[in-house]
C-alpha positions as CSV (number, residue, x, y, z in Angstrom):
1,X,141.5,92.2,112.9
2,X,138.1,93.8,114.0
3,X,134.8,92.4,112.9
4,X,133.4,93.8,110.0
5,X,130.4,96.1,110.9
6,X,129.2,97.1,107.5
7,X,129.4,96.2,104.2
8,X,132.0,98.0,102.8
9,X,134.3,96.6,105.8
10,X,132.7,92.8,104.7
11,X,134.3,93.8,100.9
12,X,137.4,94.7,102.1
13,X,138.0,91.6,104.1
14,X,136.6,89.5,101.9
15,X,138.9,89.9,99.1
16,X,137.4,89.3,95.4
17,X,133.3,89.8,95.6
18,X,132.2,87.5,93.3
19,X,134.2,84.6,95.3
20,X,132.8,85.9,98.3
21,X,129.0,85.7,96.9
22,X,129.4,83.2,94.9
23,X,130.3,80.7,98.4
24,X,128.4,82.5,101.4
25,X,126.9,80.4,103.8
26,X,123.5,82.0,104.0
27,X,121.6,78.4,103.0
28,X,118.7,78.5,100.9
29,X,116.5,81.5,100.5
30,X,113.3,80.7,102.1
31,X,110.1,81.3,101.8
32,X,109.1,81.4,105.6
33,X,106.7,80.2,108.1
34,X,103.8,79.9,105.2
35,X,103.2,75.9,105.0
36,X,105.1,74.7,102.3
37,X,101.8,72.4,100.6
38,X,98.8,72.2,101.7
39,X,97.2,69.5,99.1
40,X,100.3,69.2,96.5
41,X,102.2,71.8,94.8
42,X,100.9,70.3,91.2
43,X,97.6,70.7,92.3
44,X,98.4,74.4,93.8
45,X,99.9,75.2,90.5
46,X,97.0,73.5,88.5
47,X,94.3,75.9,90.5
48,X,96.3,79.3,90.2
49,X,95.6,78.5,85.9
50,X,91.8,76.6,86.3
51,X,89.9,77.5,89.6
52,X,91.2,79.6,92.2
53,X,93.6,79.8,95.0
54,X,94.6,82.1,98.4
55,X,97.9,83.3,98.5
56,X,99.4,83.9,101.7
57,X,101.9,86.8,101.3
58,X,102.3,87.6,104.8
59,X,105.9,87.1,105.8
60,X,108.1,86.8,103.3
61,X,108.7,90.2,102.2
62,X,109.9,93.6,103.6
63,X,106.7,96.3,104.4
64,X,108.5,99.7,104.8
65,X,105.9,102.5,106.6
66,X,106.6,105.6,104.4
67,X,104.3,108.6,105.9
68,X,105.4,112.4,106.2
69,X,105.5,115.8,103.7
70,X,108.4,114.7,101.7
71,X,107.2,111.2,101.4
72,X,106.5,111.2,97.4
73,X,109.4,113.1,96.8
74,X,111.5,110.6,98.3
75,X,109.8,108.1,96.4
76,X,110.0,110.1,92.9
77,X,113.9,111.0,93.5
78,X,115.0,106.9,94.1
79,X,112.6,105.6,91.2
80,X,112.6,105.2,87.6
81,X,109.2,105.4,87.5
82,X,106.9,108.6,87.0
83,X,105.2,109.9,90.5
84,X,103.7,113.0,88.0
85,X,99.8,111.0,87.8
86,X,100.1,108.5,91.5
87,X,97.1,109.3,93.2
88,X,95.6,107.9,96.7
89,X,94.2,104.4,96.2
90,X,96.4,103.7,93.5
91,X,99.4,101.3,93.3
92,X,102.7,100.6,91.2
93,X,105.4,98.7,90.7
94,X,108.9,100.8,92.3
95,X,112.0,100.1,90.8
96,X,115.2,101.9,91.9
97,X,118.2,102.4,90.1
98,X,121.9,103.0,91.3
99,X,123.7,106.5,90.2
100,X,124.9,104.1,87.1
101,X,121.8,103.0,85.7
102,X,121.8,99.4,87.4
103,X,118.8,98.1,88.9
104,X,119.1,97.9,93.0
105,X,115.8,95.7,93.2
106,X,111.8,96.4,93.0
107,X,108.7,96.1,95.5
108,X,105.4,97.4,95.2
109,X,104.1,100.9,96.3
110,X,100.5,101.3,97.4
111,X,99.5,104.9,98.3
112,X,97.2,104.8,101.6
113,X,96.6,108.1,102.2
114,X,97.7,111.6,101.7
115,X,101.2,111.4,102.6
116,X,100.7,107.7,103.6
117,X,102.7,104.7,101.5
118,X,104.0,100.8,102.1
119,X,106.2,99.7,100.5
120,X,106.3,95.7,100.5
121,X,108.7,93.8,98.3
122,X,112.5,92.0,99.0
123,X,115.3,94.0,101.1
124,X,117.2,95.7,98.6
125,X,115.1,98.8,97.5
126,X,113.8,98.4,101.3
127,X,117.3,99.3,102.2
128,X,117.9,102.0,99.5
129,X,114.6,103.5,100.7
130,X,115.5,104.1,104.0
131,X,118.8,105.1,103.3
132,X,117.7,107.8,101.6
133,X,115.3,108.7,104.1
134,X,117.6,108.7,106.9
135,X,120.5,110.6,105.3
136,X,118.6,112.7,102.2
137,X,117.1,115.0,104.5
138,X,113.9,114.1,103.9
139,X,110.8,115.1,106.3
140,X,109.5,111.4,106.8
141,X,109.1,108.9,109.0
142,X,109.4,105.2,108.1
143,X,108.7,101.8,110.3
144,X,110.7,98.9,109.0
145,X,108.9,95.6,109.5
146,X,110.9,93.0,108.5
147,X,110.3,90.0,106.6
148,X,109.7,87.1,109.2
149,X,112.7,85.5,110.1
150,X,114.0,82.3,107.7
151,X,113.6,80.2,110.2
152,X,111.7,80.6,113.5
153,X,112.7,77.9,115.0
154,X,109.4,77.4,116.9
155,X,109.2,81.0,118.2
156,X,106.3,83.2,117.6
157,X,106.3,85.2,114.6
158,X,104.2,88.6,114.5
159,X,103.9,91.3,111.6
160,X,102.0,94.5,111.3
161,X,100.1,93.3,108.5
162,X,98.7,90.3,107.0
163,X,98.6,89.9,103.3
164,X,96.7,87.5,101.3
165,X,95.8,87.5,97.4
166,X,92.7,85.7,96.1
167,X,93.5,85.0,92.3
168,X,92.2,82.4,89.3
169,X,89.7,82.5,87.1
170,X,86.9,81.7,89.7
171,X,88.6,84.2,92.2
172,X,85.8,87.3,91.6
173,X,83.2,84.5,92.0
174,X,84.4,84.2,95.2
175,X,85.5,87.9,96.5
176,X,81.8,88.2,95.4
177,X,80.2,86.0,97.6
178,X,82.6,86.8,100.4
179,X,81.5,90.6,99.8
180,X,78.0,89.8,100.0
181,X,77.3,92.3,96.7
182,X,78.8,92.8,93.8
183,X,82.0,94.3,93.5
184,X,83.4,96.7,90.8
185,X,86.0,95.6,88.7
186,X,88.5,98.4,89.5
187,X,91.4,99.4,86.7
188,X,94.3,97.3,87.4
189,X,96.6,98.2,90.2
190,X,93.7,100.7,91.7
191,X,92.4,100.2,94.9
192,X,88.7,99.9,97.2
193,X,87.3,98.3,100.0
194,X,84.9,94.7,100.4
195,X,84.0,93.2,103.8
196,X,84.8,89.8,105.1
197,X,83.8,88.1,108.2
198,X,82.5,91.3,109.5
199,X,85.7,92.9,108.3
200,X,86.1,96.1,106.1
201,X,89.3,95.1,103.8
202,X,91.3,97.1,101.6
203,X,91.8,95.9,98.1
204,X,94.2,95.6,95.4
205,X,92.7,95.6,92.1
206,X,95.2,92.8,90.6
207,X,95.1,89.8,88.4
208,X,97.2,86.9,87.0
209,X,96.2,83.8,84.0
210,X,94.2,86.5,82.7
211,X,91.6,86.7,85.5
212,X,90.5,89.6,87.7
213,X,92.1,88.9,90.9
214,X,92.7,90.9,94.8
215,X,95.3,91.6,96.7
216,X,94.3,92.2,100.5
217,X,95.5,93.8,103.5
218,X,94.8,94.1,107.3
219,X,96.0,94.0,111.2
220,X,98.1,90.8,111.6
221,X,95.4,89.5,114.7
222,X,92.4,89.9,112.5
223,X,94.3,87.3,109.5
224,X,92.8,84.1,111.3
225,X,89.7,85.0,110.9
226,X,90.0,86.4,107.1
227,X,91.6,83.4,106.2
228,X,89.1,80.8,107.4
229,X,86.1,83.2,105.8
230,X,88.5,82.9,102.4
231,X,88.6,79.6,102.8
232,X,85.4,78.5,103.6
233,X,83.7,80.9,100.7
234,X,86.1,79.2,98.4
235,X,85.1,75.5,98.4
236,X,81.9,75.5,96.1
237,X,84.9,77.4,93.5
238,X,87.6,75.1,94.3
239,X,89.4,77.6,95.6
240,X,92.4,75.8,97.5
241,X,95.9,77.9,99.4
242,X,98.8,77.9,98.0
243,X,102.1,77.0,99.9
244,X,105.6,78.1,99.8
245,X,106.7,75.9,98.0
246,X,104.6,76.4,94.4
247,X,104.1,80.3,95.6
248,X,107.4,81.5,93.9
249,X,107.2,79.7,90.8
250,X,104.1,81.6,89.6
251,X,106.5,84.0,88.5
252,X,108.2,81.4,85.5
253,X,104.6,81.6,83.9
254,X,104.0,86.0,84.5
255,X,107.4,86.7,84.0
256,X,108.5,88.3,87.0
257,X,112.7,88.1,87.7
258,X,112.5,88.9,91.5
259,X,116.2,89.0,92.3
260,X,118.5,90.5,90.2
261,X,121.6,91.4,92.2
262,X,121.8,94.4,93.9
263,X,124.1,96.7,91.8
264,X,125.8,98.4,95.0
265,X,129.1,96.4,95.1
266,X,131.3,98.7,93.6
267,X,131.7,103.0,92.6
268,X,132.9,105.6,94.6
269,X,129.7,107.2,94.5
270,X,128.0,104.1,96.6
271,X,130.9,103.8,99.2
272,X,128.5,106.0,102.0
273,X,125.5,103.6,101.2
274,X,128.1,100.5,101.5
275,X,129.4,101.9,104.7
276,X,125.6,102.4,106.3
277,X,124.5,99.1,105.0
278,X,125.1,96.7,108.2
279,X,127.3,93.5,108.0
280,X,124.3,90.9,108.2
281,X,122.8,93.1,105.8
282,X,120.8,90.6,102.7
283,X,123.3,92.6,100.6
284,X,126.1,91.4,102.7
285,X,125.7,88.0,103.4
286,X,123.3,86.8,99.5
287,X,124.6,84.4,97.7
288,X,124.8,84.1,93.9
289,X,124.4,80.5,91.9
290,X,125.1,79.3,89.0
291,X,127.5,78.5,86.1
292,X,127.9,82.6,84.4
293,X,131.3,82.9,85.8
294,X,133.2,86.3,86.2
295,X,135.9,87.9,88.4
296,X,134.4,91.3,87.9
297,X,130.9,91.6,90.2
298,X,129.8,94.4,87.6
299,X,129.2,91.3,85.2
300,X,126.2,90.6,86.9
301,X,124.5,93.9,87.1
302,X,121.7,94.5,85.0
303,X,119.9,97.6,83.6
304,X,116.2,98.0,84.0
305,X,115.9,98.0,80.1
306,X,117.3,93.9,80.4
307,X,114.7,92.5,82.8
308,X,111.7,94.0,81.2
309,X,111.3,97.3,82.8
310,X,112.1,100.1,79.9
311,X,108.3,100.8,80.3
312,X,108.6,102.5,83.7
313,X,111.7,104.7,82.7
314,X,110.9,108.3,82.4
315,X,112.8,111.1,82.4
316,X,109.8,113.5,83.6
317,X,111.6,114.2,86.7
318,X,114.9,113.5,88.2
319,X,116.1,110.3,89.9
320,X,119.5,108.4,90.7
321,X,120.4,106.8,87.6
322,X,118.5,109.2,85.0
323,X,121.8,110.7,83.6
324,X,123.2,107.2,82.8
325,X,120.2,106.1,81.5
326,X,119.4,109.0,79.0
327,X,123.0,107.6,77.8
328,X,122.1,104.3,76.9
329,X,120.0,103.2,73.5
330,X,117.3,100.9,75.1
331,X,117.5,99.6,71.8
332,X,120.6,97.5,72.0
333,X,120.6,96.5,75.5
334,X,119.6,92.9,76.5
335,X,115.8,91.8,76.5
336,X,113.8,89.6,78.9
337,X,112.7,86.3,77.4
338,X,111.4,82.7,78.7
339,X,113.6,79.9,78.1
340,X,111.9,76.9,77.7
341,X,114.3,73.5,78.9
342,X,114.7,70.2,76.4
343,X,112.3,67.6,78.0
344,X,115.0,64.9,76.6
345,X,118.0,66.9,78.8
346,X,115.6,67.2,81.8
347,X,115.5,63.4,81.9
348,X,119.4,63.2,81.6
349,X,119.7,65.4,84.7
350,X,117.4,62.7,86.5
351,X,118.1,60.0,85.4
352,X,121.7,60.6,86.4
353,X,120.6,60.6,89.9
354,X,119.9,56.9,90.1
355,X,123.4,56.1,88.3
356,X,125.6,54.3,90.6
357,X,128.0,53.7,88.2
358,X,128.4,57.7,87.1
359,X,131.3,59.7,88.5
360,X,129.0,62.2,89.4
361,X,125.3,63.2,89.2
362,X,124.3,66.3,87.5
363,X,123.2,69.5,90.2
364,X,119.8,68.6,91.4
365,X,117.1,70.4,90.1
366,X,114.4,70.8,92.7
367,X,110.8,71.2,91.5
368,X,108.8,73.3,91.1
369,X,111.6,75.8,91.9
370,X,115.0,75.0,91.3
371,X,117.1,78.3,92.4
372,X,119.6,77.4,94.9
373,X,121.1,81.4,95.5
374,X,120.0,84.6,96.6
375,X,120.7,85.4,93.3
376,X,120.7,83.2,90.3
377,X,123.1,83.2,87.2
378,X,123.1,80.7,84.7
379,X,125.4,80.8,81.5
380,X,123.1,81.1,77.8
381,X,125.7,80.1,75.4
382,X,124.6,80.2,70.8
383,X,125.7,77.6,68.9
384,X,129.1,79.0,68.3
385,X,129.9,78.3,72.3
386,X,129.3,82.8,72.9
387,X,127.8,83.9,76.1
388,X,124.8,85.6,75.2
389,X,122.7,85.9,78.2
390,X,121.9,85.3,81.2
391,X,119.0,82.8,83.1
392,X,118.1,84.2,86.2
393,X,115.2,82.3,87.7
394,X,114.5,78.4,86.8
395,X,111.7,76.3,87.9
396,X,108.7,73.9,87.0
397,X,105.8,74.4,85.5
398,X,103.3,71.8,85.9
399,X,100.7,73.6,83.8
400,X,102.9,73.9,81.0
401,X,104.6,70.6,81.6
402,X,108.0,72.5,81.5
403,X,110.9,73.6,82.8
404,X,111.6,77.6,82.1
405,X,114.0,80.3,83.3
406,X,113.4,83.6,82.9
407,X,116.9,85.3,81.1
408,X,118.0,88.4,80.1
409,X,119.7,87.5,76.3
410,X,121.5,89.7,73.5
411,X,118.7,91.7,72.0
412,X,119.3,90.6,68.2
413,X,117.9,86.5,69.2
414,X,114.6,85.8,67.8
415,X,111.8,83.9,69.8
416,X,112.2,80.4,68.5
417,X,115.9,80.4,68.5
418,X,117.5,77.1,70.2
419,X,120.4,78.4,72.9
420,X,122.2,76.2,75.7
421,X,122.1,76.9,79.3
422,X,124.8,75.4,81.4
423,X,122.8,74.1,84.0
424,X,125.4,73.4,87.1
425,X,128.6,75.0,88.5
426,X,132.3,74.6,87.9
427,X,134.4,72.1,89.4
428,X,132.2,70.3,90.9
429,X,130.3,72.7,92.3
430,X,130.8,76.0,95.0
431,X,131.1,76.3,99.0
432,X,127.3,77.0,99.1
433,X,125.2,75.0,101.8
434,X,122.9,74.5,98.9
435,X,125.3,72.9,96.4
436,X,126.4,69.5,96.3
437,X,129.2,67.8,94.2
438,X,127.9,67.3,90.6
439,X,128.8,67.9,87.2
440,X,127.6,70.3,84.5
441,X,125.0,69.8,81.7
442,X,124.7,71.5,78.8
443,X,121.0,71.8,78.4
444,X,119.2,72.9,75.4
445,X,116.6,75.8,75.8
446,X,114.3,77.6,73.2
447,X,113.9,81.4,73.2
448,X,109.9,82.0,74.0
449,X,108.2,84.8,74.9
450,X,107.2,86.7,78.2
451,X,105.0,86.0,80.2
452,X,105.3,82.0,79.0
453,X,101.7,81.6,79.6
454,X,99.2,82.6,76.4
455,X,96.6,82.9,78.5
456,X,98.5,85.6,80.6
457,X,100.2,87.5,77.7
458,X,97.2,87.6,75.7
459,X,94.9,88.5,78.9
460,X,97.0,89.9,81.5
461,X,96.2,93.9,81.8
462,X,99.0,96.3,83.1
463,X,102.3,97.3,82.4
464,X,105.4,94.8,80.7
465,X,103.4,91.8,81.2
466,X,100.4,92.8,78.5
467,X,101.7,91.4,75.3
C-alpha cells in the first residue's frame, strides 16, 4: 500500500480516528528553543501577578503574511468575528469555524497596513487560512513562516519576526523608561509605536492581572539587541523572562483554552480541505489525552459558544459556519468554567509516586503544566457518575496555590458546584510517548469562574475575559 500523502488518505488507513489520535507518536507538544527557566518557574509565575516579566513569543507559533485586495474578505468570510469596524493599527482575536459550526482553532490578527495582516497563533486556523486563500480565489498573497521546529537539535533557528510581550503590574513603568517619554495608554488591542535601543517598535496595546501591558514586534536580527535593552530597563522593576516552561500556564489564570481539536475529521463538505491538508500536517499527526473516551471523533468537537467565544459571533456578514450557528440556542450549549482541583487528591496523585508497594502510580502530573496531548480531554463526571463536561487544559498555579483546568461543562452547573474529573487514562494508560503505565484517580474539582484570577476578571479590559 502507498504512503499516505494527505490527511484524508492518513484516515482512511488509519481505521477509527479517535484510536488513531488518541495513540500518535508525536511526543510532547513543545514549547521550542525559548529556555525553559531562567530563575524558576515559581518565581516566573510569581512576577507575571506582582512585578513584571518579558515574554518571549518568538517561535512557538504560526505568523501567516496576509497582504493583497481581497485580504479582509478572506479574513471576514473564514471568521466568526465582525470585520464591519477593523481598522489599521487595530488587532483581534480570529476564530474560524467549520461549515458545521465547530471551532477549527484561533490566533490573533493584527492589521499592519492597508491591505497588510499577520496572522500569529497555532497551525490549525493557519491551515484553514491558507486553504482558503489558495483555493477561494482570492487576490492575495500569503508567506507562511512556521513555528520553529520542536526540536532543533542544535541547528540554527531563524524567523521573520521576533515577538516579545512586556506585562505585570510594573510593565508601563518599564516600557516607560525604555521609551524615554511617556507613552499613551492605547484602548486595548489598538496599536502605536515606542523606541528601544535606538529601535522604532510596533506595539500591541495588551494587558493581563489587570495591568496595562505590550505586545512587541520586529526583524528577527534586531531581537538581541531588544531583548537585552528589555532586560536591562527592567531590573530596578523586577522585571525577570519568562521561560517555556511557566509561559503556557498563564493561560489557567486568563482563561484562554488554546487547543480545542480541530473539527475537520469528518463531513463530506471538509473532504477537499482533508485531501489538501498534507500527511505530517499538525492535524494529521496531534494527539489527544485524556480519560473522555468516545469512538465517535465528533464527541470532541466543540462550538465557539462552549469555550467562551459567543461574544465574537455575528451574523453581520457571512462566514463558514454562520448557517449552523444561527441554528443553535447559545443558551443551552456548554459554558467555559475553571475547575479548581482538591488539594487532599493532589497529594494522593503524589504521594502515590513514592509507593513501592502500589500496583501502580497514578499519571504523573507535571507542574506547572500538566497536558501531555496536542489536545487535552479529561472526563467531568456530577455526583450521579453523568458526563457533564469536559477539562481541556490542566496545570499549576503557584499564585493561587492550585491546580485548575479550564472545561467546557453542561450550562445548567452553578459556580460553586463540587464535579469529579478523572484524571488519567484507561487501562493503564494509551500508546502515547507521553504516557506511562498508571492508574486513574477520581479527583474532586469545584466549578469557579473565568478567568480564575480576581484580579484579572475584575481588571482585565477586552472581550470574554472582562467579568
Amino acid at each position: 500500500m502507498s504512503t499516505p500523502a494527505n490527511l484524508e488518505q492518513v484516515l482512511a488507513a488509519g481505521g477509527n480516528t479517535v484510536e488513531m489520535l488518541r495513540n500518535s507518536q508525536i511526543g510532547a507538544y513543545v514549547y521550542p528553543v525559548v529556555a525553559p527557566e531562567f530563575s524558576n518557574w515559581r518565581s516566573e509565575q510569581w512576577a507575571w501577578r506582582n512585578s513584571a516579566v518579558l515574554f518571549d513569543q518568538t517561535h512557538h507559533m504560526v505568523d501567516l503574511y496576509i497582504r493583497g485586495k481581497d485580504a479582509l474578505k478572506l479574513l471576514s468570510d473564514t471568521a466568526i468575528n465582525s470585520m464591519a469596524n477593523f481598522k489599521v493599527n487595530q488587532a483581534k482575536q480570529y476564530v474560524p469555524t467549520t461549515p458545521y459550526g465547530h471551532v477549527i482553532g484561533d490566533g490573533i490578527l493584527f492589521y499592519l497596513a492597508p491591505e497588510e495582516f499577520v496572522y500569529v497563533g497555532r497551525a490549525p486556523a493557519a491551515n484553514w487560512l491558507m486553504y482558503h486563500g489558495a483555493t477561494g480565489g482570492y487576490d492575495v498573497e500569503i508567506i507562511h513562516d512556521d513555528r520553529s521546529p520542536s526540536r532543533p537539535m542544535g541547528k540554527p533557528v531563524s524567523r521573520i519576526s521576533w515577538r516579545f510581550q512586556i506585562q505585570g503590574p510594573q510593565a508601563w513603568n518599564v516600557i516607560e523608561k525604555l521609551n524615554g517619554a511617556p507613552l499613551e495608554k492605547l484602548r486595548f488591542f489598538n496599536m502605536g509605536e515606542m523606541n528601544i535601543a535606538g529601535h522604532k517598535i510596533r506595539t500591541l496595546r495588551h494587558g493581563m492581572a489587570g495591568a496595562p501591558g505590550l505586545e512587541i514586534w520586529g526583524p528577527y536580527e534586531t531581537q538581541d539587541e531588544v531583548r537585552n535593552a528589555i532586560l536591562e530597563a527592567g531590573k530596578e522593576f523586577g522585571l525577570i523572562p519568562v521561560g517555556s516552561r511557566a509561559y503556557p500556564s498563564n493561560t489557567l489564570e486568563s482563561g484562554w483554552i488554546p487547543s480545542p481539536l480541530p473539527a475537520i475529521y469528518t463531513g463530506e463538505k471538509l473532504k477537499a480541505y482533508r485531501e489538501w491538508l498534507p500527511a505530517n500536517s499538525y492535524e494529521a499527526t496531534g494527539a489527544i489525552g485524556g480519560s473522555f473516551v468516545s469512538d465517535n471523533i465528533e464527541d470532541y468537537y466543540v462550538n465557539p459558544y462552549e469555550i467562551g467565544y459567543g461574544p465574537f459571533v455575528k451574523f453581520d456578514h457571512d462566514f463558514h459556519g454562520r448557517e449552523a450557528l444561527e441554528a443553535m440556542d447559545p443558551a443551552t450549549q456548554r459554558k467555559k468554567v475553571t475547575l479548581a482541583w482538591n488539594g487532599e487528591d493532589m497529594a494522593d496523585i503524589y504521594a502515590s509516586l513514592f509507593d513501592p508497594e502500589a500496583d501502580a502510580h497514578y499519571k504523573f502530573f507535571d507542574l506547572p503544566l500538566t497536558n501531555y496531548a496536542s489536545t487535552n480531554a479529561d472526563k467531568v463526571v456530577d455526583a450521579a457518575g453523568n458526563v457533564v463536561g469536559m477539562s481541556m487544559f490542566t496545570g499549576y498555579s503557584y499564585n493561587e496555590k492550585r491546580a485548575l483546568s479550564l472545561a467546557t461543562i453542561d450550562h445548567e452547573i452553578p459556580v460553586g458546584t463540587e464535579l469529579t474529573v478523572v484524571w488519567g487514562e484507561e487501562n493503564g494508560g494509551t500508546r502515547k510517548t507521553t504516557v506511562e503505565p498508571h492508574k486513574q484517580k477520581n479527583v474532586r474539582v469545584v466549578v469557579s469562574p473565568v478567568p480564575y484570577s480576581v484580579t484579572a476578571r475584575e481588571n482585565y479590559e477586552g472581550g470574554w475575559r472582562k467579568g
